[in-house]
C-alpha positions in Angstrom: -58.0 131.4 95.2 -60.6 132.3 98.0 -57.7 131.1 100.4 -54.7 133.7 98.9 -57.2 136.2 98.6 -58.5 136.1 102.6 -54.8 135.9 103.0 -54.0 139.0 101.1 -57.3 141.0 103.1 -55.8 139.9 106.2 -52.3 141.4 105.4 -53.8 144.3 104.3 -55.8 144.8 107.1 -52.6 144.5 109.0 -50.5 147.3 106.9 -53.2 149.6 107.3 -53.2 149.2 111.0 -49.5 149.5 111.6 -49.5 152.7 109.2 -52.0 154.1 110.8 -51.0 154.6 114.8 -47.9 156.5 113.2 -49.7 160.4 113.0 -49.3 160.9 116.3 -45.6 160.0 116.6 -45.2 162.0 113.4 -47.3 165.1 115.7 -44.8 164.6 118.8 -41.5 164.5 116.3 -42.6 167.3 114.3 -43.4 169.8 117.6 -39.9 167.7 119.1 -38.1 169.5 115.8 -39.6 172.6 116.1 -38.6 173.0 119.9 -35.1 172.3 118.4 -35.1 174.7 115.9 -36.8 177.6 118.2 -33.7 177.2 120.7 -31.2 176.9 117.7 -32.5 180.1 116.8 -33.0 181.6 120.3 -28.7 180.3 120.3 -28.0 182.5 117.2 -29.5 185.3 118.7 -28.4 185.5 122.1 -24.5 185.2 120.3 -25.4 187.9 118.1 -26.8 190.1 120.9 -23.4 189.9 122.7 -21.5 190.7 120.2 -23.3 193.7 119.7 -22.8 194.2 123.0 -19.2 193.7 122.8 -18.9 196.0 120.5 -20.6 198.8 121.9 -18.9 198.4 125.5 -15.5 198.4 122.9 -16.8 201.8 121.5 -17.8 203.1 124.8 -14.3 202.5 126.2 -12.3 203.6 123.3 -14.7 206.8 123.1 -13.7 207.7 127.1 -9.8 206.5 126.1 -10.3 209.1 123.3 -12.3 212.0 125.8 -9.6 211.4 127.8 -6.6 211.7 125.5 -8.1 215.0 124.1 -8.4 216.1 127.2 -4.5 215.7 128.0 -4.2 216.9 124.7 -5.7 220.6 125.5 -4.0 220.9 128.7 -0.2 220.3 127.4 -0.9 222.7 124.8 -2.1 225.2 127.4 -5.7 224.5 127.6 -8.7 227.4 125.7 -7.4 231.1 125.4 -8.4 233.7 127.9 -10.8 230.8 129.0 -10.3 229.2 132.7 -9.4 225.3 132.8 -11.1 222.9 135.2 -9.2 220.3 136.3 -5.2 220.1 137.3 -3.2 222.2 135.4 0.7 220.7 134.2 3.5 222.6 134.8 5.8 222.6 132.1 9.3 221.4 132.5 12.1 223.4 131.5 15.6 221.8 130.2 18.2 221.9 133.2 20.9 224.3 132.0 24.4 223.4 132.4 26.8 225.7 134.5 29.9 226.6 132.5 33.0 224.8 133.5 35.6 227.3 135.3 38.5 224.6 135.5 39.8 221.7 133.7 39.3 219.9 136.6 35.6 220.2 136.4 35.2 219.4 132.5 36.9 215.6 133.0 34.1 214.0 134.1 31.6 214.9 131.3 29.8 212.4 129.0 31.6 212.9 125.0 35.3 213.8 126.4 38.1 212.1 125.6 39.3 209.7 127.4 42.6 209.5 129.5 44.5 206.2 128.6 44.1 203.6 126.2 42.0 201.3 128.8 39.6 203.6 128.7 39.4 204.2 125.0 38.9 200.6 124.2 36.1 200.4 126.9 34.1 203.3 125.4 34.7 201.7 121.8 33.3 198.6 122.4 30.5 200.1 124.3 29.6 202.7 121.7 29.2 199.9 119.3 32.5 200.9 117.2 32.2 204.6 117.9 35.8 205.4 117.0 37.8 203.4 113.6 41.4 203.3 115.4 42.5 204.0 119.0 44.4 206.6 117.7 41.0 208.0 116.7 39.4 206.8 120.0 42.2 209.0 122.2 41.4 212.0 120.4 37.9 211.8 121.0 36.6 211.6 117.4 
């Protein structure tokens, strides 16, 4: 009995010690973990920042794309009333007008006339997409 129980101090002794050295790996792990977690966070943050940024250099852009548009905008329509405009000014563009055809001569070459043989009818029905039902139809310029 006094031989198991020196045996059982001895082994005890030896748990004790083994157990005991392990606080200052548990230190070194624990400030290792926090370390990790502290950049992890810093991570998050540093995403979420730029998209925030993101998204206020999107607003910025579409605000100026917007200034910009209102500003084209003001100036078709003729810009303030009795007010002067800064900036360039567009001139508007009036619709050509078409001189009136003296001679028959002139009015054959026009777009929508009809055409002068049958060639010609079949080549603007199949351009027009079926324009015209017959030739017949084609020829008369329907």
């Amino acid at each position: 009995m006094k031989k198991v129980s020196i045996a059982m101090l001895a082994a005890g002794v030896i748990f004790l010690a083994s157990c005991g050295g392990g606080a200052d790996a548990d230190k070194a792990k624990a400030a290792a973990d926090s370390a990790r977690v502290a950049d992890s966070l810093a991570a998050i943050a540093a995403k979420e920042q730029a998209t925030l940024d993101s998204i206020a250099a999107a607003s910025a852009e579409q605000a100026r794309l917007d200034s910009i548009a209102a500003a084209d905008a003001s100036a078709s329509k003729g810009g303030s009333k009795g007010g002067s405009s800064k900036g360039t000014t567009t001139k508007k563009e009036e619709p050509k007008k078409e001189e009136p055809v003296t001679n028959m001569k002139g009015a054959a070459g026009k777009a929508g006339d009809a055409p002068k043989s049958m060639k010609d009818a079949a080549t603007d029905a199949k351009s027009s997409g079926g324009g015209a039902k017959s030739m017949k139809d084609a020829m008369k310029g329907k």
